[in-house]
PQR file with spaces between the fields and no chain letter, atoms N, CA, C, O and H, PARSE charges and radii, in Angstrom:
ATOM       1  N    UNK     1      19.088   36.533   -2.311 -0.4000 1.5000
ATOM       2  CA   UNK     1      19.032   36.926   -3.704 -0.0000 2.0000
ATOM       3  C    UNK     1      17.646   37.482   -4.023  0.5500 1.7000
ATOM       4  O    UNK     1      16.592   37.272   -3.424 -0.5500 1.4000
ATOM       5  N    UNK     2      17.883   38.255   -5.121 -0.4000 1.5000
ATOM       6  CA   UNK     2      16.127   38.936   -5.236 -0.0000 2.0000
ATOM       7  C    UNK     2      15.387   38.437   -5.709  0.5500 1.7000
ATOM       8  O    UNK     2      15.916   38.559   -6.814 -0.5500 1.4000
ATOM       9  H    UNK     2      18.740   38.425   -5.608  0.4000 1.0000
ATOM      10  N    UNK     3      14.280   37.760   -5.975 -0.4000 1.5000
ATOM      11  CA   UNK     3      13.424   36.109   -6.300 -0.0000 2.0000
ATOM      12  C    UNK     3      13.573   36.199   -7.859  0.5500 1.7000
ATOM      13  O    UNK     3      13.555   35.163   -8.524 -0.5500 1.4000
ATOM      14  H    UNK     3      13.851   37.660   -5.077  0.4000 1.0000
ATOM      15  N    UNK     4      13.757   37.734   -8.591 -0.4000 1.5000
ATOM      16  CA   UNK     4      14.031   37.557   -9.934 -0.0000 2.0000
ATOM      17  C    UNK     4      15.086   36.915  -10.726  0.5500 1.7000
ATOM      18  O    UNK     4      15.046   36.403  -11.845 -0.5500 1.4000
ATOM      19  H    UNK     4      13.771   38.575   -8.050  0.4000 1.0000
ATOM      20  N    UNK     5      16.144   37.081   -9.788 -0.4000 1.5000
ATOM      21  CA   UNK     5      16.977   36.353   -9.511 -0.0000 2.0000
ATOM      22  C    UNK     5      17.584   34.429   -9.246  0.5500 1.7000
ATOM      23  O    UNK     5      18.664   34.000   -9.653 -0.5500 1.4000
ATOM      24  H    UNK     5      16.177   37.497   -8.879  0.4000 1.0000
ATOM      25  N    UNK     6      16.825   33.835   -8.699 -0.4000 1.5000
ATOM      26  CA   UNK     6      16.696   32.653   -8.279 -0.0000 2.0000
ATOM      27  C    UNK     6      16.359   31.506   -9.003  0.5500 1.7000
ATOM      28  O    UNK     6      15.599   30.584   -8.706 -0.5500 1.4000
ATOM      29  H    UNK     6      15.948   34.183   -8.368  0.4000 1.0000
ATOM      30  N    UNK     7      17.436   31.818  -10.582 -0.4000 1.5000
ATOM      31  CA   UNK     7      16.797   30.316  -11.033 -0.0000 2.0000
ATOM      32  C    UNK     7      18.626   30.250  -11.565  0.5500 1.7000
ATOM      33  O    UNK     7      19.454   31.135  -11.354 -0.5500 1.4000
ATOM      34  H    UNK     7      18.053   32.567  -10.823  0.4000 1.0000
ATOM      35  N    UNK     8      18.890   28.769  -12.367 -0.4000 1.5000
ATOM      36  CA   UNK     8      20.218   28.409  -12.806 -0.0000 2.0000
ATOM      37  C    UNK     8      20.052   28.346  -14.265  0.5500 1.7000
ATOM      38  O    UNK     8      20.762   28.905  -15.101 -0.5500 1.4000
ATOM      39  H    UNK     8      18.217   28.050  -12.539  0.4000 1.0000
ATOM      40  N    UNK     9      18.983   27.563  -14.481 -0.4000 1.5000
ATOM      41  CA   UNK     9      18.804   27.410  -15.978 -0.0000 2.0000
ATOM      42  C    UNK     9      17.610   28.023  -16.167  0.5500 1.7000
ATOM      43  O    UNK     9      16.921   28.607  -15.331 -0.5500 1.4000
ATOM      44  H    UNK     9      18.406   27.109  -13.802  0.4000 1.0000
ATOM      45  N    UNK    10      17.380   27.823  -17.515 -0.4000 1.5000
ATOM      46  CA   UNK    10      15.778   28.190  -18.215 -0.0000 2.0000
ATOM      47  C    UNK    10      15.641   27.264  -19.438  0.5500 1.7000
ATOM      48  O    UNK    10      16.388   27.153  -20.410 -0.5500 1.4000
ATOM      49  H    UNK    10      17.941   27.349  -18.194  0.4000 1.0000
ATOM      50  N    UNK    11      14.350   26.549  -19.103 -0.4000 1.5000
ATOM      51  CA   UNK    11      14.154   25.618  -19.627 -0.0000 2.0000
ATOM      52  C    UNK    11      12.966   25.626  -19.950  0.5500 1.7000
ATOM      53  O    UNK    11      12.219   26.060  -19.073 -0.5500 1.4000
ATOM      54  H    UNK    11      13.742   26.639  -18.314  0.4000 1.0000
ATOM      55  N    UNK    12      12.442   25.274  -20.988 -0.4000 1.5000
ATOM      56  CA   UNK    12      11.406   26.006  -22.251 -0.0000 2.0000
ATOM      57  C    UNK    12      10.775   27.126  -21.800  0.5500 1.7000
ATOM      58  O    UNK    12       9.576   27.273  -21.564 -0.5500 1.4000
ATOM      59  H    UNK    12      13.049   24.921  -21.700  0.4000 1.0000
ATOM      60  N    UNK    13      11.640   27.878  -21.701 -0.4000 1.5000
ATOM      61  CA   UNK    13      11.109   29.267  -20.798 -0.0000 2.0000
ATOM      62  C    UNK    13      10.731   29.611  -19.975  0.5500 1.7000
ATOM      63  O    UNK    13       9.771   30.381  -19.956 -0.5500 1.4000
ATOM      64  H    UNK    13      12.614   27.759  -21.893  0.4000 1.0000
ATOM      65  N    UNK    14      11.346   29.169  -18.924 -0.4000 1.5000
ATOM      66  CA   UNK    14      10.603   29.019  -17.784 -0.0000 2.0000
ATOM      67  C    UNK    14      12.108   28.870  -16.784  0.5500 1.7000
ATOM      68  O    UNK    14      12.858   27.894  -16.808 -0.5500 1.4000
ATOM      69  H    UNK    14      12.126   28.543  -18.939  0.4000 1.0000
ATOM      70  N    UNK    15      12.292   30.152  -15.907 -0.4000 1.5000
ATOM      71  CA   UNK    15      12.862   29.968  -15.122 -0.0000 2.0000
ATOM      72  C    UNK    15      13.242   28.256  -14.046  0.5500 1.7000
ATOM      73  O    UNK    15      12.406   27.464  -13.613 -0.5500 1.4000
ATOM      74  H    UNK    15      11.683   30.945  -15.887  0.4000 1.0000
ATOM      75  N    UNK    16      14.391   28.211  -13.945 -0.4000 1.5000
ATOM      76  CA   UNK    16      14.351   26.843  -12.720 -0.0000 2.0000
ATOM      77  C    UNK    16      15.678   26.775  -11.838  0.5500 1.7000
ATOM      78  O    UNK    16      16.707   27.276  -12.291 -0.5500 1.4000
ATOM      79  H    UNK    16      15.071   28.854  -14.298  0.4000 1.0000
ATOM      80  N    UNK    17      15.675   26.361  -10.992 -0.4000 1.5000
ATOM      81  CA   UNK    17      16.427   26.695   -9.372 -0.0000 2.0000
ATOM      82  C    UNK    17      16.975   25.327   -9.645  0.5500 1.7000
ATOM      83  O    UNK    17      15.944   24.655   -9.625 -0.5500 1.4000
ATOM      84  H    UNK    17      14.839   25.954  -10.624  0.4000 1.0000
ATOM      85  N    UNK    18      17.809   24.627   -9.850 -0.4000 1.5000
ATOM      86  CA   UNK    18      18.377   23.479   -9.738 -0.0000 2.0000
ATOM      87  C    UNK    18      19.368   23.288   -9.306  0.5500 1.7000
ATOM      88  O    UNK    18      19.608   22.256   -8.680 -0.5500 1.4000
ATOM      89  H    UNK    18      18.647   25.173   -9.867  0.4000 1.0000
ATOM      90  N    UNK    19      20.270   24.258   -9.519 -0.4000 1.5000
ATOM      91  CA   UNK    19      21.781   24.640   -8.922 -0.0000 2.0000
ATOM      92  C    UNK    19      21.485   25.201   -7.493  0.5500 1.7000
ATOM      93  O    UNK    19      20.561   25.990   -7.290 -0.5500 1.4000
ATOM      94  H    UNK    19      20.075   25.096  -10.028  0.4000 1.0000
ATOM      95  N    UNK    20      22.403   24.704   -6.424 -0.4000 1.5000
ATOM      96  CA   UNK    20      22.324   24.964   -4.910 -0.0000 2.0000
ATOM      97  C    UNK    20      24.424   25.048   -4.524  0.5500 1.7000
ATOM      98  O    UNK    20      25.366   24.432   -5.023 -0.5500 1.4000
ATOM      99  H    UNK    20      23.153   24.064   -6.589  0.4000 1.0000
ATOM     100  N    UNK    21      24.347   26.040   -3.517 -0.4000 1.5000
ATOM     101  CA   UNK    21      25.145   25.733   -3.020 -0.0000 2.0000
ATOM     102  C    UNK    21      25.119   25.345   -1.623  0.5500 1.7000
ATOM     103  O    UNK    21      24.471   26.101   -0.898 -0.5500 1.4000
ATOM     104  H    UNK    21      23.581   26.541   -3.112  0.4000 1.0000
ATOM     105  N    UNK    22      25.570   24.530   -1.176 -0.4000 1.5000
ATOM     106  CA   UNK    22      25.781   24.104    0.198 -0.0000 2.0000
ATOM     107  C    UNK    22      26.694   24.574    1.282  0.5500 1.7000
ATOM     108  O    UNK    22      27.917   24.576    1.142 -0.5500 1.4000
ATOM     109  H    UNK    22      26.096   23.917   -1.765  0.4000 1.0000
ATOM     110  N    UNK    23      26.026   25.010    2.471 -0.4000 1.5000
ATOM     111  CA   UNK    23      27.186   25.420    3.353 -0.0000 2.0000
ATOM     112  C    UNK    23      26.596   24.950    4.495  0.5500 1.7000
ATOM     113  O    UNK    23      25.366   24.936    4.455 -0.5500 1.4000
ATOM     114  H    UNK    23      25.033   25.008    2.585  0.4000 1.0000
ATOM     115  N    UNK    24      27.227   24.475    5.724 -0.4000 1.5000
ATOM     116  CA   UNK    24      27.096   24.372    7.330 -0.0000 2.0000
ATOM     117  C    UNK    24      26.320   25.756    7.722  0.5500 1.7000
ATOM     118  O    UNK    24      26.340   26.898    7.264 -0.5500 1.4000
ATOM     119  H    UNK    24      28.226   24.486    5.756  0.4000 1.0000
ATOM     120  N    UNK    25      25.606   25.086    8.823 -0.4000 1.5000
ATOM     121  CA   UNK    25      24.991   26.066    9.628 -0.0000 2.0000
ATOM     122  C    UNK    25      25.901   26.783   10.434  0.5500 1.7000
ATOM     123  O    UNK    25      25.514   27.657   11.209 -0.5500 1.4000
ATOM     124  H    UNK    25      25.590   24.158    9.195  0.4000 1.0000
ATOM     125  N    UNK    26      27.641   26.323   10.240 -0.4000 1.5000
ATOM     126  CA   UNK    26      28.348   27.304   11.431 -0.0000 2.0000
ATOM     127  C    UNK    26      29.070   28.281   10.267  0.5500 1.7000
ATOM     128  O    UNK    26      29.799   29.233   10.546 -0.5500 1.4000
ATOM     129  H    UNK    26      27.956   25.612    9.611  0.4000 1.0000
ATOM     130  N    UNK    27      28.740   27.879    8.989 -0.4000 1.5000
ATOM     131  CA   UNK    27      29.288   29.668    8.400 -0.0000 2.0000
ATOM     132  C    UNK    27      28.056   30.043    7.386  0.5500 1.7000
ATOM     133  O    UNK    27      28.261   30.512    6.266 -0.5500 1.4000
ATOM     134  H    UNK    27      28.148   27.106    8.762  0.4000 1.0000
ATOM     135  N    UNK    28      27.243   29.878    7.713 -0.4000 1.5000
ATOM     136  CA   UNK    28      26.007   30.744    7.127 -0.0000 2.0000
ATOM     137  C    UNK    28      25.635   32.343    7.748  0.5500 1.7000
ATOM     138  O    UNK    28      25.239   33.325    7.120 -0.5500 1.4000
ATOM     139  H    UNK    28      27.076   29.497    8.623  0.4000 1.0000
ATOM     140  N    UNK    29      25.892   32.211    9.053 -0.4000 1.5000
ATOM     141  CA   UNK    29      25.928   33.241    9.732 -0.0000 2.0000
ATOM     142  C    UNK    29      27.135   34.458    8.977  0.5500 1.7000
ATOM     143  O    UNK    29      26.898   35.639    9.228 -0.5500 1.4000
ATOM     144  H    UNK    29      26.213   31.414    9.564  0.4000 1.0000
ATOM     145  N    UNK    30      28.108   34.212    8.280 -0.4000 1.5000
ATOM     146  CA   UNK    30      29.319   34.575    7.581 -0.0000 2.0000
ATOM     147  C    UNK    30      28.783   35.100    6.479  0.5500 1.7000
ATOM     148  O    UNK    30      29.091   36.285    6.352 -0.5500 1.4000
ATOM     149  H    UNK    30      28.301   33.252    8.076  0.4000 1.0000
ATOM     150  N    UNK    31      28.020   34.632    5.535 -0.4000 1.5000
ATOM     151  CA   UNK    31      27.145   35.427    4.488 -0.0000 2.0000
ATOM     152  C    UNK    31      26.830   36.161    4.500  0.5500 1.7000
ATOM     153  O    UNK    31      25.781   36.195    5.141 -0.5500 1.4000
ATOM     154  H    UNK    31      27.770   33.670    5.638  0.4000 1.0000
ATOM     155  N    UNK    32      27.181   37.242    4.013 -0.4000 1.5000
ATOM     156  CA   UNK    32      26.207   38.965    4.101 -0.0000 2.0000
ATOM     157  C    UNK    32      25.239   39.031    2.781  0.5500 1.7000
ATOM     158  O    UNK    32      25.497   38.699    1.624 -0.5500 1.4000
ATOM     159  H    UNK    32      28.034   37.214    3.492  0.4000 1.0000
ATOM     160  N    UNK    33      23.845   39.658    3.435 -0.4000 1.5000
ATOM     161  CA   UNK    33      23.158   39.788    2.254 -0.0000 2.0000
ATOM     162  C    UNK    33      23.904   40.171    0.730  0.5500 1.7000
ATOM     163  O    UNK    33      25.002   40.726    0.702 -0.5500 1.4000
ATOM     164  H    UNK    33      23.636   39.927    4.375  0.4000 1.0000
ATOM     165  N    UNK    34      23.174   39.807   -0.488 -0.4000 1.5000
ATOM     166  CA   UNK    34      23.677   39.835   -1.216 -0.0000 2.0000
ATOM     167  C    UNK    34      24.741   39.516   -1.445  0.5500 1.7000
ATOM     168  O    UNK    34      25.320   40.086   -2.369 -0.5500 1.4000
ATOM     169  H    UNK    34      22.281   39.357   -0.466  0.4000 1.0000
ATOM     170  N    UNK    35      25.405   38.494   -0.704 -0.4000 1.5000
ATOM     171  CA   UNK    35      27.033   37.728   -0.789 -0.0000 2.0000
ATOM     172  C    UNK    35      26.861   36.977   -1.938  0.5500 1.7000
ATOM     173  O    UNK    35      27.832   36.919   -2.692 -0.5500 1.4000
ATOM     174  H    UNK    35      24.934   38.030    0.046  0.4000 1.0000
ATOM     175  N    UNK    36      25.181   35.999   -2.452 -0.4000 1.5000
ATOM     176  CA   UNK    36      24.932   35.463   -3.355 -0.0000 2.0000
ATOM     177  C    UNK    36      24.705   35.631   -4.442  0.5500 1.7000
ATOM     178  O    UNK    36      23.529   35.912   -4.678 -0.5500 1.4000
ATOM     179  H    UNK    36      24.392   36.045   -1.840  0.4000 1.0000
ATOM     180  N    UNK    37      25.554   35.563   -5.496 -0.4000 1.5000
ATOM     181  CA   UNK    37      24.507   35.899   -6.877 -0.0000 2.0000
ATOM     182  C    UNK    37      24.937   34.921   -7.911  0.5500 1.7000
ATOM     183  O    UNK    37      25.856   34.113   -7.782 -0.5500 1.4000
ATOM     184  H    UNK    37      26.509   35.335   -5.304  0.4000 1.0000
ATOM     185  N    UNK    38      24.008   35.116   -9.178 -0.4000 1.5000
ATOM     186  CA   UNK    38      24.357   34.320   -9.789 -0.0000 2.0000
ATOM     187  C    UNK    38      25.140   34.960  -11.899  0.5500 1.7000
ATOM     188  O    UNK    38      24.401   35.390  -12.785 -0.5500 1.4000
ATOM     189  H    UNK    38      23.261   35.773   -9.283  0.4000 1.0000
ATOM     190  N    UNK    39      25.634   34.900  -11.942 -0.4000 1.5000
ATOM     191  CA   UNK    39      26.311   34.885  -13.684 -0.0000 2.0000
ATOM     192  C    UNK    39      24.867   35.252  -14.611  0.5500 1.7000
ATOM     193  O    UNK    39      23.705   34.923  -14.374 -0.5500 1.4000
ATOM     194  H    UNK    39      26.234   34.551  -11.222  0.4000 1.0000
ATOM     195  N    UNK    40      25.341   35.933  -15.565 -0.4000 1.5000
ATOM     196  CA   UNK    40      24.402   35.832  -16.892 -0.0000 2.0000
ATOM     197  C    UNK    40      23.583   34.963  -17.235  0.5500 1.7000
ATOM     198  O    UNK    40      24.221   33.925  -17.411 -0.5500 1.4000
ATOM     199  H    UNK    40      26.285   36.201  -15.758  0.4000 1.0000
ATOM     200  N    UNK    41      22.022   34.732  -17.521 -0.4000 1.5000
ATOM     201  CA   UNK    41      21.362   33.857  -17.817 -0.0000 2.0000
ATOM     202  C    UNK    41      21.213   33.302  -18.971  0.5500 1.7000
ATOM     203  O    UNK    41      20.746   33.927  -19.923 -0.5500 1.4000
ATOM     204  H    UNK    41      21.504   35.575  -17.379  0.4000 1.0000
ATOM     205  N    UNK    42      21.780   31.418  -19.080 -0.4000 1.5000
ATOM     206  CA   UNK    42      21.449   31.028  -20.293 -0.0000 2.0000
ATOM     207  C    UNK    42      20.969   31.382  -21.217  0.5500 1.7000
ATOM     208  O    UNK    42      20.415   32.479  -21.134 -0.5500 1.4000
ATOM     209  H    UNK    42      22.159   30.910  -18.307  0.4000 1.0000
ATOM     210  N    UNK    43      20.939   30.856  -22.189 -0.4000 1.5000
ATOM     211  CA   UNK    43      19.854   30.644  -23.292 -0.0000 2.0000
ATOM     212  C    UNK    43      19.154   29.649  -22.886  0.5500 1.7000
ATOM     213  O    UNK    43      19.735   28.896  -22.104 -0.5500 1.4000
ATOM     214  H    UNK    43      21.389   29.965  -22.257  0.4000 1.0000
ATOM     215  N    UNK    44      17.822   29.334  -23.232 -0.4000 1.5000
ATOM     216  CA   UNK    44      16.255   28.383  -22.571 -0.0000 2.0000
ATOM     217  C    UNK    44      17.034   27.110  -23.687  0.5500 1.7000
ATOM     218  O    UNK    44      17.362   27.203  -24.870 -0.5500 1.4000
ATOM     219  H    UNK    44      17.350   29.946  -23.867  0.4000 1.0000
ATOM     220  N    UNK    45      17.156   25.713  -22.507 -0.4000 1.5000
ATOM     221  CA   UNK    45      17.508   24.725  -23.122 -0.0000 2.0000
ATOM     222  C    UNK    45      15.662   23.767  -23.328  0.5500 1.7000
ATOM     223  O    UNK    45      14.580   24.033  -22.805 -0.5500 1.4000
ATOM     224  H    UNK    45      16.890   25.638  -21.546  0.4000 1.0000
ATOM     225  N    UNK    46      16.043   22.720  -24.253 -0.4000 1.5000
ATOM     226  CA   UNK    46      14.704   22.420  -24.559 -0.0000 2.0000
ATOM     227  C    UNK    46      14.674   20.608  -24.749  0.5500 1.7000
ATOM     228  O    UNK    46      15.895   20.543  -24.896 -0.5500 1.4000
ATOM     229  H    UNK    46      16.922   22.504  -24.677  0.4000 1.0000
ATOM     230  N    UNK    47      14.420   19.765  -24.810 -0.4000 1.5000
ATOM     231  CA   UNK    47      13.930   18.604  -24.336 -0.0000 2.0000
ATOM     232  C    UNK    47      14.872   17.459  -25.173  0.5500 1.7000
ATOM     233  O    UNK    47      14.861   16.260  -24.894 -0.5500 1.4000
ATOM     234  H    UNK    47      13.429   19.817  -24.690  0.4000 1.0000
ATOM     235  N    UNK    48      15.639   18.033  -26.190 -0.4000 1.5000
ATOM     236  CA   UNK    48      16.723   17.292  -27.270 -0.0000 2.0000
ATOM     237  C    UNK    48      17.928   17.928  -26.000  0.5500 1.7000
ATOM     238  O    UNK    48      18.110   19.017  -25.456 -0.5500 1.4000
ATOM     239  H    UNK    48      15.648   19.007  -26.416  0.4000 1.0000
ATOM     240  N    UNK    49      18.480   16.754  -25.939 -0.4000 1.5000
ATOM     241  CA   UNK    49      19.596   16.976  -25.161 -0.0000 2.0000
ATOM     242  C    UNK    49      21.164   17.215  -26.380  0.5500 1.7000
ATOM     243  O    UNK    49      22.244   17.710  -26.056 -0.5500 1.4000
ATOM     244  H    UNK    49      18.332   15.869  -26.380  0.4000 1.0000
ATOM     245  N    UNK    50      20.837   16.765  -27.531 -0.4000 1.5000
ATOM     246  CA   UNK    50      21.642   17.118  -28.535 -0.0000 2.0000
ATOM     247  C    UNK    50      21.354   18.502  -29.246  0.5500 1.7000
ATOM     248  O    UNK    50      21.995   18.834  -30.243 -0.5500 1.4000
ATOM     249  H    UNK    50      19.961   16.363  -27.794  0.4000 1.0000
ATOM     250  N    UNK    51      20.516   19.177  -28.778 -0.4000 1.5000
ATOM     251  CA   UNK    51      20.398   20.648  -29.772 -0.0000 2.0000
ATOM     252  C    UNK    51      21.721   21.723  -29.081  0.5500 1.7000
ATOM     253  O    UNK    51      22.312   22.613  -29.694 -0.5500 1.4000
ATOM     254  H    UNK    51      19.996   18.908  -27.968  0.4000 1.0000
ATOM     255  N    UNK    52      21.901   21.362  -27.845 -0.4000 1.5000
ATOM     256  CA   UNK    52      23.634   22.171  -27.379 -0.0000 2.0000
ATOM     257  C    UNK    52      24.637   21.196  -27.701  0.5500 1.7000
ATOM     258  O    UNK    52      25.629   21.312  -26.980 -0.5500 1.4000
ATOM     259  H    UNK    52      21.421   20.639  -27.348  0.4000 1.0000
ATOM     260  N    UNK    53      24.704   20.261  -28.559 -0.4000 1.5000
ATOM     261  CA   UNK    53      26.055   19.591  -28.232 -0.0000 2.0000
ATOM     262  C    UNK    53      27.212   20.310  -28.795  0.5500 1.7000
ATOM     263  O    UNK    53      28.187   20.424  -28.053 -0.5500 1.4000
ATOM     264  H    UNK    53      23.898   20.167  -29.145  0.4000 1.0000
ATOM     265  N    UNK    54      27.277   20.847  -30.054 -0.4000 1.5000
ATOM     266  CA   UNK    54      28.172   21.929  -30.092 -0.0000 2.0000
ATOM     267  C    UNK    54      28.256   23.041  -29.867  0.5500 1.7000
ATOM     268  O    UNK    54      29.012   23.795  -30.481 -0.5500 1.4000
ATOM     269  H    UNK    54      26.484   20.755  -30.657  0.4000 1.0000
ATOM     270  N    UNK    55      27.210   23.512  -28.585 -0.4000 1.5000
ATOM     271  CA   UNK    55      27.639   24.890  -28.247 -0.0000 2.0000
ATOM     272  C    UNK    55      28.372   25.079  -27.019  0.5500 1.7000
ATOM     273  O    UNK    55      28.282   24.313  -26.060 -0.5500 1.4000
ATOM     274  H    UNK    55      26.597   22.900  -28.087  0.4000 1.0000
ATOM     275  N    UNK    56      29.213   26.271  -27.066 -0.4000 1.5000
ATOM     276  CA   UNK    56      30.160   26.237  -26.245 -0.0000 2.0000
ATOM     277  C    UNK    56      29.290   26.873  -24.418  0.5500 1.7000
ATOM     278  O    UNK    56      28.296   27.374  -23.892 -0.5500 1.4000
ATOM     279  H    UNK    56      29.287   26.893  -27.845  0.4000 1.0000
ATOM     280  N    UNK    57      30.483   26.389  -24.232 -0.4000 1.5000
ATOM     281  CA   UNK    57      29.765   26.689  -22.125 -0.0000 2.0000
ATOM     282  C    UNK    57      28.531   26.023  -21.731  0.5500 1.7000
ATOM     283  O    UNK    57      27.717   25.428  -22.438 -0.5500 1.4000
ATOM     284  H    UNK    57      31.291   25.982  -24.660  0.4000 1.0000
ATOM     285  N    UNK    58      28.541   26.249  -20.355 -0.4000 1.5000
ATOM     286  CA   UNK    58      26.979   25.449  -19.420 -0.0000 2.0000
ATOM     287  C    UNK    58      25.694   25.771  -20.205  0.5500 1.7000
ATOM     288  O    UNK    58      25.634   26.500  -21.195 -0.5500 1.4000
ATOM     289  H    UNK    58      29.202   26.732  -19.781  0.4000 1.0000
ATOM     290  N    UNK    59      25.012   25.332  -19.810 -0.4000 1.5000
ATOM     291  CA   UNK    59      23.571   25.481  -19.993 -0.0000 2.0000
ATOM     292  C    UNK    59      22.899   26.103  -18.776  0.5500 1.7000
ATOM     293  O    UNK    59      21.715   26.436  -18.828 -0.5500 1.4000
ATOM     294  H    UNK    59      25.061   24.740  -19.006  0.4000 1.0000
ATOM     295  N    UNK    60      23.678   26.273  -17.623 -0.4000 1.5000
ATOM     296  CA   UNK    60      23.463   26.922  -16.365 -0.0000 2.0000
ATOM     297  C    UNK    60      24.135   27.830  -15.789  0.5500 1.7000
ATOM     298  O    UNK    60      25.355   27.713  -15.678 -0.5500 1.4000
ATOM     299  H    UNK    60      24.640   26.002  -17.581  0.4000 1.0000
ATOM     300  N    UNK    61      23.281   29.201  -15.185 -0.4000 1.5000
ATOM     301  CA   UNK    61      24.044   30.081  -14.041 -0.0000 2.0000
ATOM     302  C    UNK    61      25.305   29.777  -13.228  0.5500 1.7000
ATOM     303  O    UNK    61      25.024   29.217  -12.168 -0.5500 1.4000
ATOM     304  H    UNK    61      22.290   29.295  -15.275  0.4000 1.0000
ATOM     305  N    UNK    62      26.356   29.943  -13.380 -0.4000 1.5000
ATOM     306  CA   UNK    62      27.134   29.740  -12.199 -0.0000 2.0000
ATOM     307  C    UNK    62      26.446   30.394  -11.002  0.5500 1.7000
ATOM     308  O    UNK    62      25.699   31.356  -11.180 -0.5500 1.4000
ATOM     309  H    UNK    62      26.584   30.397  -14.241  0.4000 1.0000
ATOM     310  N    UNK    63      26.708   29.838   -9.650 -0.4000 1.5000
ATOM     311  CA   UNK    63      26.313   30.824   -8.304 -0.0000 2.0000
ATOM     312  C    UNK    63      26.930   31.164   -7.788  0.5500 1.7000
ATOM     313  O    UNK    63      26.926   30.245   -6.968 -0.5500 1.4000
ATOM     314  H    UNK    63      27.315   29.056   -9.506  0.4000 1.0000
ATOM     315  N    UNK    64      27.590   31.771   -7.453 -0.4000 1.5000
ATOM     316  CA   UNK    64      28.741   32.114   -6.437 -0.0000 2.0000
ATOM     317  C    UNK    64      28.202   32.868   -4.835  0.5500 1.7000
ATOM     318  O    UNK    64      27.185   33.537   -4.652 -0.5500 1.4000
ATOM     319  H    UNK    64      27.594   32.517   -8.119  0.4000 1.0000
ATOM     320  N    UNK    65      29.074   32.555   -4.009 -0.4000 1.5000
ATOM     321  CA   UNK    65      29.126   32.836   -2.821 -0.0000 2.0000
ATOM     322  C    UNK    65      30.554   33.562   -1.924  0.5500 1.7000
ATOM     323  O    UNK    65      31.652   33.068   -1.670 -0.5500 1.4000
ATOM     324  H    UNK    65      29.900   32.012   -4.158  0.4000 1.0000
ATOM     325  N    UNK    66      30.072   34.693   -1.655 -0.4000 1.5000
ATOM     326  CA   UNK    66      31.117   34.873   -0.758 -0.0000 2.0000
ATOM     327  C    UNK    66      30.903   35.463    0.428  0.5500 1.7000
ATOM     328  O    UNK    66      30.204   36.440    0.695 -0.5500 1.4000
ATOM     329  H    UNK    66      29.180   35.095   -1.861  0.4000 1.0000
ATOM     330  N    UNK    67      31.934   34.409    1.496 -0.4000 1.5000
ATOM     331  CA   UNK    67      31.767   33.778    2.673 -0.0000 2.0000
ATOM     332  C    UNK    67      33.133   34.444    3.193  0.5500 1.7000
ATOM     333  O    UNK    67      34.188   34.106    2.657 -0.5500 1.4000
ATOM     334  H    UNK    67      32.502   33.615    1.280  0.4000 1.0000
ATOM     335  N    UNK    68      33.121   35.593    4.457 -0.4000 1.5000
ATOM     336  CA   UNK    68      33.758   36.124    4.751 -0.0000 2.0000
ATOM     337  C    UNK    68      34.442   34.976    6.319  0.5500 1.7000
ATOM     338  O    UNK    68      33.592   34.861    7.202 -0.5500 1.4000
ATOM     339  H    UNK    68      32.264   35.868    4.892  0.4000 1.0000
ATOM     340  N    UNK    69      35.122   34.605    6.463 -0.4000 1.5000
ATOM     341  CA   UNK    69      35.426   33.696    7.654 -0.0000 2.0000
ATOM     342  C    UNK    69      36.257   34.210    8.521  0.5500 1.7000
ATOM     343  O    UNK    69      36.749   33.421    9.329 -0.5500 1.4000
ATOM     344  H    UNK    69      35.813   34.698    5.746  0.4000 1.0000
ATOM     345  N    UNK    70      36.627   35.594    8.595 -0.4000 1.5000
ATOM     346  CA   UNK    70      37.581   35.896    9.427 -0.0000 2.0000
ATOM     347  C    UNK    70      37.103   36.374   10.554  0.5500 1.7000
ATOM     348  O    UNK    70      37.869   36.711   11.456 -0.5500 1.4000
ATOM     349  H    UNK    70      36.228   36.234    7.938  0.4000 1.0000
């Protein structure tokens, strides 16, 4: 992914990497560059864990991966 790229949330403004996906070392090799990316970036969550309680969706990037296995 391109390092501008590489965070899940943003949290008091400030990019952060917290979200991982996990895979074996026998299908990593299966990943083609740029197989990884991640969804639209939040809105910057902030230290009241109640200031999202009624807003709708994550507070984080989805990541997705795709892993060709054939």
């Amino acid at each position: 992914m391109p390092a501008a790229e590489r965070f899940s949330r943003i949290y008091r403004g400030r990019p952060e990497l917290i979200d991982h996906i996990l895979a074996s070392h026998q299908v990593t090799h299966a990943v083609a560059d740029r197989a990884v990316t991640t969804g639209p970036a939040p809105a910057s969550i902030g230290d009241n864990p109640n200031s999202r309680r009624d807003a709708p969706g994550s507070d984080h990037r989805p990541a997705i991966a795709t892993i060709n296995l054939t």
